[in-house]
C-alpha positions as CSV (number, residue, x, y, z in Angstrom):
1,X,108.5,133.5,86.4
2,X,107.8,130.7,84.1
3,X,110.8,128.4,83.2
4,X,111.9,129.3,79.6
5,X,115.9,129.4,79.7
6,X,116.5,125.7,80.5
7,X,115.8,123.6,78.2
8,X,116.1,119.9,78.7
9,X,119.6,117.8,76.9
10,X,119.0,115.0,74.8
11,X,119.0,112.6,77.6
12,X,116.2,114.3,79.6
13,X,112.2,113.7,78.8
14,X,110.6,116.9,78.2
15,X,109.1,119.0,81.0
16,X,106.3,117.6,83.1
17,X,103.7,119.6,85.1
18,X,104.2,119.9,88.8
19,X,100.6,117.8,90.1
20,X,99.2,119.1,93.1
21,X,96.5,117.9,94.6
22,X,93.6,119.8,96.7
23,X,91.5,118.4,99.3
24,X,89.7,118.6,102.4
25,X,88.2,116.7,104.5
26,X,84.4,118.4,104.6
27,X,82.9,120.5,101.7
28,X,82.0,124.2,102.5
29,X,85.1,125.3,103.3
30,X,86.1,126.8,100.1
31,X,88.6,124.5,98.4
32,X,87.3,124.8,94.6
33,X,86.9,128.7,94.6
34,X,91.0,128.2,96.3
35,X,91.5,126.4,93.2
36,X,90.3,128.4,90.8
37,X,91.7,132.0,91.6
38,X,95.1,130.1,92.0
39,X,95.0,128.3,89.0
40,X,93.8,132.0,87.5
41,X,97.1,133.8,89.0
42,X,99.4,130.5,88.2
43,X,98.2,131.7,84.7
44,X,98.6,135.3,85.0
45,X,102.0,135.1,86.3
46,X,102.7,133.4,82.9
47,X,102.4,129.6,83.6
48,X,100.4,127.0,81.7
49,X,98.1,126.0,83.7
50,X,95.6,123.0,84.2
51,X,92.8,122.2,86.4
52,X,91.0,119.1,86.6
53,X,87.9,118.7,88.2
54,X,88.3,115.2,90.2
55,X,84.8,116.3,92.0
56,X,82.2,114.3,90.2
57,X,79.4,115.1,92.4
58,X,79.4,118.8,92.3
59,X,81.8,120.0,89.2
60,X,82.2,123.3,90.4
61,X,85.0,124.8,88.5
62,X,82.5,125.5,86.0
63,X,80.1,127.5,87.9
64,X,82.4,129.5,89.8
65,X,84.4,130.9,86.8
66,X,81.1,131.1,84.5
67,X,81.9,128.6,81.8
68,X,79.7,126.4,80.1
69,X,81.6,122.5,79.4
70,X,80.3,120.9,76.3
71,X,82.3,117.8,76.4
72,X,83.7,116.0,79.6
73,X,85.7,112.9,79.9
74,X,83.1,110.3,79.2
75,X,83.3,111.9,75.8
76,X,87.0,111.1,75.8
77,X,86.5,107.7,77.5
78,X,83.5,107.2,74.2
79,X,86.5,107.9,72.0
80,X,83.8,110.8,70.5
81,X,86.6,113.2,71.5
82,X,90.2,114.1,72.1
83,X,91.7,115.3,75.0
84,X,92.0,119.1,73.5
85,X,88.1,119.1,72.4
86,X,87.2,118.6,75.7
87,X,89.5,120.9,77.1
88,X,87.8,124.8,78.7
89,X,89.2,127.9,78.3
90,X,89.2,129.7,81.6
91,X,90.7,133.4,82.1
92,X,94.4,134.2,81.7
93,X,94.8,131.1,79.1
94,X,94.0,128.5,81.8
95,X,92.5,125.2,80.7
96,X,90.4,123.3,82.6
97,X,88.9,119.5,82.6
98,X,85.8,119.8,83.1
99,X,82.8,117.8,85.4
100,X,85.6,114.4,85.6
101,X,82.5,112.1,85.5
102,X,83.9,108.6,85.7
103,X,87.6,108.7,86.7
104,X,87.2,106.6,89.7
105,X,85.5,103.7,87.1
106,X,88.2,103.8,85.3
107,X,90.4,101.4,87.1
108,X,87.0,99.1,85.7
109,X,87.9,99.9,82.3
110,X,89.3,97.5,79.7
111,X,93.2,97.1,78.6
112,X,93.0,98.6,75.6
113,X,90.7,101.9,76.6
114,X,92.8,102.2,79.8
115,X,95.9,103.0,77.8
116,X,94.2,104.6,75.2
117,X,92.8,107.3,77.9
118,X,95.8,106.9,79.5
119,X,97.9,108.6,76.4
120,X,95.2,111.5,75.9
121,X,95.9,112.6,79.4
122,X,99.4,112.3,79.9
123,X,99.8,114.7,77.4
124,X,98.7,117.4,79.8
125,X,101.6,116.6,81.8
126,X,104.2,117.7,79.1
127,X,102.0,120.7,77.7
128,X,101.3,122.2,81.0
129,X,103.4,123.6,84.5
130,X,101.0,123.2,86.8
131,X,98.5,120.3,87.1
132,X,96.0,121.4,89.9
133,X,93.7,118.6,91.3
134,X,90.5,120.0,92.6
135,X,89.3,116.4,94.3
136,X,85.8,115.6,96.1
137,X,85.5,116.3,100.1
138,X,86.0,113.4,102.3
139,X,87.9,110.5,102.1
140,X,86.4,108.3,99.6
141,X,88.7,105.9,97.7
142,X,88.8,107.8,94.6
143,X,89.6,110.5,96.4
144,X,92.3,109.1,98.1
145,X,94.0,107.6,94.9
146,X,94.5,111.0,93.7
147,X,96.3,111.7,96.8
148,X,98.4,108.9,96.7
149,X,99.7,109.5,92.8
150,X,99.9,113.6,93.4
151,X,103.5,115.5,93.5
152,X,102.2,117.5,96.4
153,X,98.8,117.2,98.5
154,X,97.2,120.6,99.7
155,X,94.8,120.2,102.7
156,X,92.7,123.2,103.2
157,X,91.2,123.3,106.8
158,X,89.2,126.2,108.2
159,X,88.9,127.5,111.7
160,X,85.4,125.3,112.3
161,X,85.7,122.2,114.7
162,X,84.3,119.6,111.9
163,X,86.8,121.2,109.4
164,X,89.7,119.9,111.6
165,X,87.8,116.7,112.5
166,X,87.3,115.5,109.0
167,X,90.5,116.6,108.2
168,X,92.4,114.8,111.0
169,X,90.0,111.5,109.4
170,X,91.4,112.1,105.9
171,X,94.7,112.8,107.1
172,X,94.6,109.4,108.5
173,X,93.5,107.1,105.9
174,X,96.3,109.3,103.3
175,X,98.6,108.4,105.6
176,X,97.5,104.4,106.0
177,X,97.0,104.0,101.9
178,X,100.7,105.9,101.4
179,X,103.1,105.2,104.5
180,X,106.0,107.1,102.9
181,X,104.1,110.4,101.7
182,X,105.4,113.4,101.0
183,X,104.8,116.4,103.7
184,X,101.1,117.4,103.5
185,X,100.9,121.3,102.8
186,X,98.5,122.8,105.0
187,X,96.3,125.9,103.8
188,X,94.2,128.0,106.0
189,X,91.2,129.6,104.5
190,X,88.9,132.3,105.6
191,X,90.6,133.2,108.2
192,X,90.2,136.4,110.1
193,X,94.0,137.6,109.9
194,X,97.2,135.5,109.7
195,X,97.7,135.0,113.4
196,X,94.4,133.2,113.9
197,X,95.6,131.3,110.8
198,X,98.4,130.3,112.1
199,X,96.5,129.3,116.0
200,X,94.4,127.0,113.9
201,X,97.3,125.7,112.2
202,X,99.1,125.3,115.3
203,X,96.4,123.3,116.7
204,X,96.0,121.0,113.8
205,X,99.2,120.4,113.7
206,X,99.7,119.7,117.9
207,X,97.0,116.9,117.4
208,X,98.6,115.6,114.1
209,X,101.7,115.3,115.3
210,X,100.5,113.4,118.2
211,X,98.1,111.3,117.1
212,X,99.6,110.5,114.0
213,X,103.4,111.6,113.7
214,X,102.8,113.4,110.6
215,X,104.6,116.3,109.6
216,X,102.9,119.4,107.9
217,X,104.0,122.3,106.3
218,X,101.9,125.6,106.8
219,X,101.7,126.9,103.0
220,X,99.7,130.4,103.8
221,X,96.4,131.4,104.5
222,X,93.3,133.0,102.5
223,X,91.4,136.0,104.4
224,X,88.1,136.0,104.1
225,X,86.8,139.4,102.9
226,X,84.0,141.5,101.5
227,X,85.5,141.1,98.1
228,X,85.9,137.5,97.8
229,X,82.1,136.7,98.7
230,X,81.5,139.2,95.9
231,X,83.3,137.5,93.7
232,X,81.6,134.2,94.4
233,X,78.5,136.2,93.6
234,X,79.4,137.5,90.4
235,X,81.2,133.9,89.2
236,X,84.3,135.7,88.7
237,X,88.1,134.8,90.4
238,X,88.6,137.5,92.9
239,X,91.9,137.9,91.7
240,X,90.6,139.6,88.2
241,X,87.6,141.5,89.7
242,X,89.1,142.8,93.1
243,X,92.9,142.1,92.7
244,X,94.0,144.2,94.9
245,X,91.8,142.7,97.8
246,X,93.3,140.8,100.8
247,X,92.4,137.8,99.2
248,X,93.5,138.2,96.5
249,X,97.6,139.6,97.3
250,X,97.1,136.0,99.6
251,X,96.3,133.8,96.1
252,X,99.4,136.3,94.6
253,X,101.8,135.0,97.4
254,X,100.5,131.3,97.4
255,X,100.6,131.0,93.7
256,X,104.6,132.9,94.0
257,X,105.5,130.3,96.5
258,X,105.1,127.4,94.6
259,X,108.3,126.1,92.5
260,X,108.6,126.3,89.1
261,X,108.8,122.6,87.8
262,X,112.2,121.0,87.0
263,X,113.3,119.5,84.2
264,X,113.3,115.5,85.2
265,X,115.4,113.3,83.9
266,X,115.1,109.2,83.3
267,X,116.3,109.1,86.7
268,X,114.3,110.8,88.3
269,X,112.1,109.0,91.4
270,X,108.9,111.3,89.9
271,X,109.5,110.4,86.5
272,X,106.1,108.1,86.4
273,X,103.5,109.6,84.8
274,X,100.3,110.9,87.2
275,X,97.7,109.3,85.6
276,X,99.5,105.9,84.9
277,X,99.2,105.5,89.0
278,X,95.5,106.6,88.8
279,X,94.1,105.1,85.5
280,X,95.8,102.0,84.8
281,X,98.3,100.7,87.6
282,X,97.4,96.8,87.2
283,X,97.8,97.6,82.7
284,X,101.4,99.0,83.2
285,X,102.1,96.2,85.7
286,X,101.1,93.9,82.9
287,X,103.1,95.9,80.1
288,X,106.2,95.7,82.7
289,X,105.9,92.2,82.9
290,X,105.5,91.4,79.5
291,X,108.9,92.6,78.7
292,X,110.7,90.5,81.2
293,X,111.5,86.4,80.2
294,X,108.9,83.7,80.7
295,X,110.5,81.3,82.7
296,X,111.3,78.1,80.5
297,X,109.2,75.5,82.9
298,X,106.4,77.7,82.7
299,X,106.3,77.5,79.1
300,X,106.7,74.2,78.5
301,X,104.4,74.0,81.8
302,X,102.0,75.9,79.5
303,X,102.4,73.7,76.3
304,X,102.0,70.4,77.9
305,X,98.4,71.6,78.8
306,X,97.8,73.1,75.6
307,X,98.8,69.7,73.9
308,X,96.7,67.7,76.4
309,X,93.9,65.3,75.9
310,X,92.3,66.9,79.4
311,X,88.9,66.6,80.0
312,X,87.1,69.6,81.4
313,X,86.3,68.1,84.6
314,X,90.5,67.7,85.0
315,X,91.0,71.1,83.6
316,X,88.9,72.6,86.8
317,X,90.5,70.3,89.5
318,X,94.0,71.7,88.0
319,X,92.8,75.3,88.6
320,X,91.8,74.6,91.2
321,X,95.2,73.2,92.9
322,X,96.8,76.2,91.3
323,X,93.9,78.6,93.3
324,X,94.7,77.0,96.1
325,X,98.7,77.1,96.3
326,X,98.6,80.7,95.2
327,X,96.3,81.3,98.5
328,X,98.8,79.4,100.5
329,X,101.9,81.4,99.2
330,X,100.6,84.8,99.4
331,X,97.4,84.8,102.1
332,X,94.8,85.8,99.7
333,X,91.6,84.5,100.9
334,X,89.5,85.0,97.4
335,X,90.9,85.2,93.8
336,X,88.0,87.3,92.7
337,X,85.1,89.5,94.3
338,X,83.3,87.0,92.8
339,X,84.2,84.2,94.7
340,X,84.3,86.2,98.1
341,X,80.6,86.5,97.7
342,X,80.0,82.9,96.7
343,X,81.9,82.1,99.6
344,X,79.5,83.9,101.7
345,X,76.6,82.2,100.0
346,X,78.3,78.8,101.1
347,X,78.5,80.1,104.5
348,X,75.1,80.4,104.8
349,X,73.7,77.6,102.8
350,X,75.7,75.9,105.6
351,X,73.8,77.5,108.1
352,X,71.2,77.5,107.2
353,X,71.2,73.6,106.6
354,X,72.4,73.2,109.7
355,X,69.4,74.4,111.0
356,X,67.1,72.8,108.8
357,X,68.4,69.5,110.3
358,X,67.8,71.0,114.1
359,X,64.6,71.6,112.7
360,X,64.0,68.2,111.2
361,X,65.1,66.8,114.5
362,X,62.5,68.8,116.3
363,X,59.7,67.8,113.7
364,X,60.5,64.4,114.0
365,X,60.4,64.4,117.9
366,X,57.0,66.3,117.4
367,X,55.4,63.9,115.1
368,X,56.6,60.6,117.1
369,X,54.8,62.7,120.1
370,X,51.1,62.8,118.3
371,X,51.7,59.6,116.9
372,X,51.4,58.1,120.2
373,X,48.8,60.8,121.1
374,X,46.7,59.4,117.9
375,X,47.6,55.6,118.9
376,X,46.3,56.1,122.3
377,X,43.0,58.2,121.1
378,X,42.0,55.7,118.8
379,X,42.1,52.9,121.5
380,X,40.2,54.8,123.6
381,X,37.3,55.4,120.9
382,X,37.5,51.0,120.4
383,X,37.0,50.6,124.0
384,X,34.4,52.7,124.3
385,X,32.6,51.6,121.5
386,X,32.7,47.7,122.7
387,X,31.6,48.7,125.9
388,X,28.0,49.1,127.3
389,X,27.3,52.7,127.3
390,X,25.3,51.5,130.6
391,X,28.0,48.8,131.9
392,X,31.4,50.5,131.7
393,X,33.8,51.9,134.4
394,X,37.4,53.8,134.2
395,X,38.8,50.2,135.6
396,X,37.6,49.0,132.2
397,X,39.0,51.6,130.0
398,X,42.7,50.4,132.4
């Protein structure tokens, strides 16, 4: 049951919502209709509950549960709406964030509208339990952001050899962006029964282990079953319109094995917010550092340019020098994507000159060649026209 004795002291920051996070490493293997008829029995058993839809290609939530989104996130982004307008009402009281169009751009976003989204959305994590990321397949960036700033990561795997493939590739690039991850929870679905879950879990785990020194935790299995397709079918969580089908006592005991979410204090390691990590990380770095002393040299540093009489010419040579020792001290080849790609333009200007000059070189060579060839044509035609065309032998033409 729900936490509702405990309530935090003075010196603790009100409840925050447990974020896991869903993936996999192919689509088709179930993951969103997972999702949903958890986040339907989180809520039945009396939790608030949250999904957000991180799949901006296919949005499913939606569909599966039969609700129609009127606003998404780029309305919040606009500022046309607040975080509770956009907010869907799924069954049991869960909420859901609809079609997350654009949360992956929003690392793109100005200051100002990153922490303005920023505050809409951390307020789910005080106002909710459970924060259940539904993300994209694969391992695109975005996707793997939202595995890096999660509580807990779900990977749901299937018995299929691609299913394991692509999850052994995700796996992989999770575990290169965030060295010191948590466990990675693995989930089995549509399996035939829970020992051939637990074979295909096995095996996962043999080659994870090996290959990549992981270490997984097997979180349970989902049967596939007659009622569950139905359900699909009929856009309905199986665990309202067959719940007493093997599927759905599996989403009863999954949902029952998660924790309910602690009170966290100031001190606690998790204590930073989800969607600071995802939205914003550079603007809190910036608000962090703009509460800590400028050192005295750089400001006067800073005034002595201000006061100046520089010319812009000297202006760019100083930036320059300044580009170039912060290069040297921390080995970054290009201060902007912008200059990366001017860089390469150099690179081939180069080249391409270079060329032009093995060219020229030829051309030259070439033109010296029928210079002569010309010379030596147009003595011919003088000899031949001072000489007799009756009187004149090759010894003459010598």
């Amino acid at each position: 049951m729900p936490n509702t004795q405990n309530q935090p002291s003075p010196t603790e920051t009100p409840p925050m919502a447990r974020t896991l996070a869903f993936t996999s490493g192919k689509g088709g293997v179930g993951k969103t209709c997972l999702v949903a008829n958890l986040g339907v029995e989180l809520a039945r058993q009396g939790y608030r509950v949250c999904i957000f839809d991180a799949d901006t290609g296919l949005a499913n939530i939606n569909i599966l549960l039969d609700l129609q989104p009127q606003y998404t996130l780029e309305h919040l982004i606009k500022g046309e709406k607040t975080v509770d307008e956009i907010l869907l009402a799924g069954p049991n009281g869960l909420r859901i964030v609809p079609a997350a169009s654009g949360i992956a751009e929003c690392a793109n976003l100005d200051i100002a509208t990153q922490q303005r989204l920023l505050a809409a959305l951390s307020s789910l994590e005080s106002s909710f339990d459970f924060l259940l990321i539904d993300t994209a397949a694969g391992a695109g960036n975005s996707v793997l952001r939202f595995l890096q700033a999660a509580e807990s990561v779900y990977l749901i795997i299937t018995h299929e050899p691609t299913s394991l493939t692509d999850a052994f590739s995700l796996l992989k690039l999770h575990r290169e962006n965030h060295p010191r991850n948590p466990i990675v929870n693995i989930i089995v679905n549509l399996a035939v029964s829970f020992e051939a879950s637990v074979h295909v879990y096995n095996l996962f785990k043999n080659v994870v282990n090996k290959y990549l020194g992981a270490e997984l935790h097997y979180s349970g299995f989902i049967p596939l079953d007659q009622q569950l397709t139905e359900s699909v079918t009929l856009q309905q969580p199986v665990v309202i319109a067959y719940p007493r089908s093997p599927s759905s006592l599996s989403f009863m005991k999954l949902a029952s094995s998660l924790r309910e979410p602690a009170w966290r204090t100031d001190d606690s390691e998790n204590s930073h917010s989800y969607w600071q990590t995802i939205i914003a990380p550079s603007a809190s770095s910036v608000a962090a550092d703009s509460t800590k002393t400028f050192p005295n040299d750089w400001r006067e540093f800073l005034d002595m340019i201000r006061t100046a009489d520089y010319t812009e010419q000297q202006f760019r040579q100083l930036l320059d020098s300044l580009h170039e020792a912060f290069r040297a001290k921390y080995a970054t080849p290009y201060r902007t994507e912008g200059e990366r790609k001017l860089a390469q333009a150099r690179t081939l200007v180069a080249e391409l000159e270079k060329r032009m000059k093995g060219f020229r070189a030829t051309s030259e060579e070439l033109e010296k060649k029928a210079a002569t060839g010309l010379g030596e044509f147009r003595e011919l035609s003088r000899l031949l026209e001072a000489t007799d065309e009756h009187d004149w032998t090759w010894e003459n033409l010598g």
